[in-house]
N, C-alpha and C positions, 0 to 999 in steps of 0.2 A: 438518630438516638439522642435522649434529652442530656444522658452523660457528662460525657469528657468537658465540654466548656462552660460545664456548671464545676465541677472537682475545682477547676483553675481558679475561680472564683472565691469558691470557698478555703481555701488553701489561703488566699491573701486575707479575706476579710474573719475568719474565725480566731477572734479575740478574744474571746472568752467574756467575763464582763465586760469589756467594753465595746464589743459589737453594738450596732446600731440598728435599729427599725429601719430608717432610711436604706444602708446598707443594703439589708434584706429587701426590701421592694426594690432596687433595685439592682440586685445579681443577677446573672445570667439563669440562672435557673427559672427566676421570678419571670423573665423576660420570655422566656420559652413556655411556659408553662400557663399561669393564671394572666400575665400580662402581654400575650402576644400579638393582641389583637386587640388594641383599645376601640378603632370602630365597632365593634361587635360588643364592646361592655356597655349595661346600663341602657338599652336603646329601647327599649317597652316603655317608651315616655312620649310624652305630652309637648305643643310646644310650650307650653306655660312652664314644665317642668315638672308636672306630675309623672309617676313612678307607681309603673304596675298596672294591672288591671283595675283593682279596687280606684287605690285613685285618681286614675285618668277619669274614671265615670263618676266620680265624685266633685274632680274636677270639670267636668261637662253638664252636669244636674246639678251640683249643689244640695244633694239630695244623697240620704244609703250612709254607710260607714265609710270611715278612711283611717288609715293608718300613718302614725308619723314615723314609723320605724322601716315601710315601706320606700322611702325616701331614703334609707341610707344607704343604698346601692349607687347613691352619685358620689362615695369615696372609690367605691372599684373603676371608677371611671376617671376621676382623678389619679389614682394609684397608677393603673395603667397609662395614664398620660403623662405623669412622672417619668415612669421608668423608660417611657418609649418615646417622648421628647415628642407629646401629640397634644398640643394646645388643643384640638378641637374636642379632643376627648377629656379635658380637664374640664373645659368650658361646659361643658356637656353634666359631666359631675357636678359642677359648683350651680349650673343653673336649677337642677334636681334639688342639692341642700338650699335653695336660697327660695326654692317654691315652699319647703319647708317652713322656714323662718316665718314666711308671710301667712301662717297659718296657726301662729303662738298664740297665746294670750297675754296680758299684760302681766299676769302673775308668773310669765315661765312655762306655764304648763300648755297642753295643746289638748283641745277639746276631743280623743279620739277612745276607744274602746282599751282598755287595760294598758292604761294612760302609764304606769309608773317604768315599767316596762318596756311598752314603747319608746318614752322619752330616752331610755339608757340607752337606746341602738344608736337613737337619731344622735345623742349626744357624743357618743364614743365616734361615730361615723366622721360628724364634722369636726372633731375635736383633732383625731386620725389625721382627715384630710389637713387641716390648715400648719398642721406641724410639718407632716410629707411636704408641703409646697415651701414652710418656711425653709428647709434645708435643702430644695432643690433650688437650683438656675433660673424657676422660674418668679422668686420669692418677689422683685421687688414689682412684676408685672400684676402679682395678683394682692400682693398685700394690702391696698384701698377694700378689694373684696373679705379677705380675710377678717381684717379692723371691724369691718359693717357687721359680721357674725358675732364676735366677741360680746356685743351685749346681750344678744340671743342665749350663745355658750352661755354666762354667768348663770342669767335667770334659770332657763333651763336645770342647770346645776342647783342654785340654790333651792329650786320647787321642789323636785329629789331630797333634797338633805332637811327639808322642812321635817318635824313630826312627825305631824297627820300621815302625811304622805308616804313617808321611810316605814310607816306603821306597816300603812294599805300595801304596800312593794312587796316589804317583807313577808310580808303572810302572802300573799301569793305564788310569790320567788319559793316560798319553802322547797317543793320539791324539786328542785334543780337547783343544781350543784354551778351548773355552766354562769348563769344569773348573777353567783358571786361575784366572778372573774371580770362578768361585761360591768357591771355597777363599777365595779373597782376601778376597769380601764375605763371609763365614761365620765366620772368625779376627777379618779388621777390623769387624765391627761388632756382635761379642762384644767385643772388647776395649773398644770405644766404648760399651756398654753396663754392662759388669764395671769398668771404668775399669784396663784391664790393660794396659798396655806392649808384653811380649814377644810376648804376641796382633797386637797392630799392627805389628809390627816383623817377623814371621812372615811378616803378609799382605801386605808389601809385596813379599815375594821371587814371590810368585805371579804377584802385578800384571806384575813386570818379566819375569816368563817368560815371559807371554803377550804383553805389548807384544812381545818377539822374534822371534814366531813368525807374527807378521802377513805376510798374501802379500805379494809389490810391489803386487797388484791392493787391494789394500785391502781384503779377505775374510782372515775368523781360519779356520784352516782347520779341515776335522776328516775326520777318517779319510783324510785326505791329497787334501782338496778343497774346494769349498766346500759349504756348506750354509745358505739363507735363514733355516729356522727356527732353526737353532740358532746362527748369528752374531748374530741377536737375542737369545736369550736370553742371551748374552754380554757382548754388550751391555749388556744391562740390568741384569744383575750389577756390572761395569764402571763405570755410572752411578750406580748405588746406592754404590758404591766411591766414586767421584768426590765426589758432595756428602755424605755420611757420615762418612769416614773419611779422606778424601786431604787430607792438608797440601798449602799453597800447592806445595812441589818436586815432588809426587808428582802433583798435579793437570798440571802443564808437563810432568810425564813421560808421564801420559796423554792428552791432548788430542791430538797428532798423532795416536793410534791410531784416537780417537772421529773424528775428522773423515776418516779415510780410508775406515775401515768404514761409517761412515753414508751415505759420498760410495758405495762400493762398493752396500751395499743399496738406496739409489734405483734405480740400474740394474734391480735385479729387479722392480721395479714397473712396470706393463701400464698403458696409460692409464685404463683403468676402475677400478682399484685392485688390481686380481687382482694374485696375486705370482706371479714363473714359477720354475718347480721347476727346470726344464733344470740339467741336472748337477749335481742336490743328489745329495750325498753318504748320507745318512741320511733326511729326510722327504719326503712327496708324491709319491712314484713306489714307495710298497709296499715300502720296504727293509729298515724296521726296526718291530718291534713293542716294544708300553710293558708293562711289570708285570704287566698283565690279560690282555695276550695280542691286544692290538687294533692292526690297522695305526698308526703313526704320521701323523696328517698336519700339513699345514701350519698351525702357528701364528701365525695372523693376529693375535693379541691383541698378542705378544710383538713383532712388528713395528711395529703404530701404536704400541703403548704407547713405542716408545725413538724412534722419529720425534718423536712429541710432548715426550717426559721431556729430550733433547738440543736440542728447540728452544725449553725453558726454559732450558735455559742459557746457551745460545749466541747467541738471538735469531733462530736460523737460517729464514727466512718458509719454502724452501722444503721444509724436514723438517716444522713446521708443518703444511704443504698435503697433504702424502705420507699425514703422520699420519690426516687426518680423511680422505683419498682410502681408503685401504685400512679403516678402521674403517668407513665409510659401505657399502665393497663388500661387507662382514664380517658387517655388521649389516644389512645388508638381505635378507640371503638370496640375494646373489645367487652366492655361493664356491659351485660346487658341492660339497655335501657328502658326504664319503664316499671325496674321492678324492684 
């Protein structure tokens, strides 16, 4: 059972504000759960370092689309190699973002299909990883790698915060809510890593767009409804915002929204842990397809993981409960898969 020596865990590190991201990826829970098994994260790669179907064959033709947000599955692999002390799996991750990099333009940007967007995953991803590494043990073996990013990070960031571009984003972004959260963590924790100002100062207007856009029901909405999976992973952006990036004002501006939206996602959960789709907007009833071409479904990870990540901070026992309830349904095979 995934339980008892996550409780212990969390009993030490729930500090309320001052819990950390680090922390969190690496408790015991984390360890059992999304990081148990870093050989297995991030492995649909290339040896070059491409990531995913799209662009391994993009990388092998040079030819077709490719996505640079596809690429940010080499922080779960890092993440995982953090908390389970597996250089291969780190290595593994940093050489996916660093196939990345080599794929920029001189402006920051990357040549790839709903470019503004893209770049937020990719930017949040490596911004994520190089902080995770700075406060792990293994900080000073990879820091030469990390430095080599940091002009990548800037640009990136600055192409985002240009005009033009913040224009094209936004009009896009419109109908999703989750979009706020990832811009916000992508700018703020580039800047927290670049040690950049106007980057923080950027991702706060995000934070407070989305704080606005919250239903009364306590669901961030997206394509003018709700949606389980993807108000986690909003979430969890959100959170990463929260103990990251957010100063004491900015934390009191977000907490009302963490406490409503979490209070809102319990409802979706079934007492077995199953999540219910009913009126998701986007995943688990066949709506929308990912990059490869494959139905979307229900992201069970991105749920336990901000059930548990929010009741490191808060102390909350019964986001806690929710958490290892749906990670235990997750992880045992009982989600039917596929649908």
């Amino acid at each position: 059972m995934i339980g008892k020596a996550c409780v212990m865990v969390w009993l030490v590190v729930a500090a309320g504000p001052t819990a950390s991201d680090y922390e969190f990826e690496t408790c015991e829970f984390m360890k059992q759960t999304l990081h148990r098994d870093p050989s297995k994260v991030a492995t649909d790669t290339s040896p070059s370092g491409a990531c995913g179907p799209v662009n391994r064959e993009f990388d092998r033709t040079g030819q077709g689309k490719w996505y640079i947000e596809e690429q940010r599955y080499g922080e779960l692999a890092v993440a995982a190699g953090v908390a389970k002390h597996d250089t291969d799996a780190i290595d593994r991750g940093m050489s996916i973002l660093e196939w990345g990099f080599r794929h920029q333009e001189a402006d920051g940007s990357f040549q790839c299909p709903d470019r503004f967007h893209s770049t937020s995953f990719f930017l949040e991803a490596t911004s994520h990883s190089c902080l995770l590494l700075l406060r792990s043990p293994f900080a000073q073996k990879y820091r030469p790698r990390i430095e080599a990013f940091k002009p990548g990070i800037r640009a990136a960031a600055r192409w985002m915060m240009r005009e033009k571009n913040e224009i094209t984003g936004k009009k896009a972004n419109t109908p999703y809510t989750h979009r706020r959260y990832l811009v916000a963590a992508a700018l703020g924790e580039a800047g927290v890593l670049c040690k950049d100002e106007p980057m923080i100062a950027a991702s706060k207007r995000y934070v407070r767009e989305g704080i606005g856009l919250q239903a009364p029901e306590g669901y961030n909405p997206e394509k003018g409804g709700h949606d389980v999976s993807y108000n986690a992973v909003g979430l969890l952006y959100a959170l990463r915002y929260y103990t990251i990036v957010a100063d004491e004002a900015t934390q009191a501006e977000l907490r009302p929204m963490l406490e409503r939206s979490m209070a809102w996602l319990s409802t979706r959960v079934l007492p077995d842990g199953q999540l219910d789709p009913t009126g998701n907007t986007r995943t688990g009833l066949g709506q929308e397809k990912n990059r490869a071409g494959k139905i979307k479904n229900m992201s069970y990870g991105s749920v336990y993981r901000v059930f548990a990540y929010w009741s490191m901070i808060s102390g909350d026992e019964t986001c806690r409960k929710l958490g290892e309830l749906v990670a235990h349904y997750d992880l045992e095979g009982k989600k039917p898969r596929g649908k």
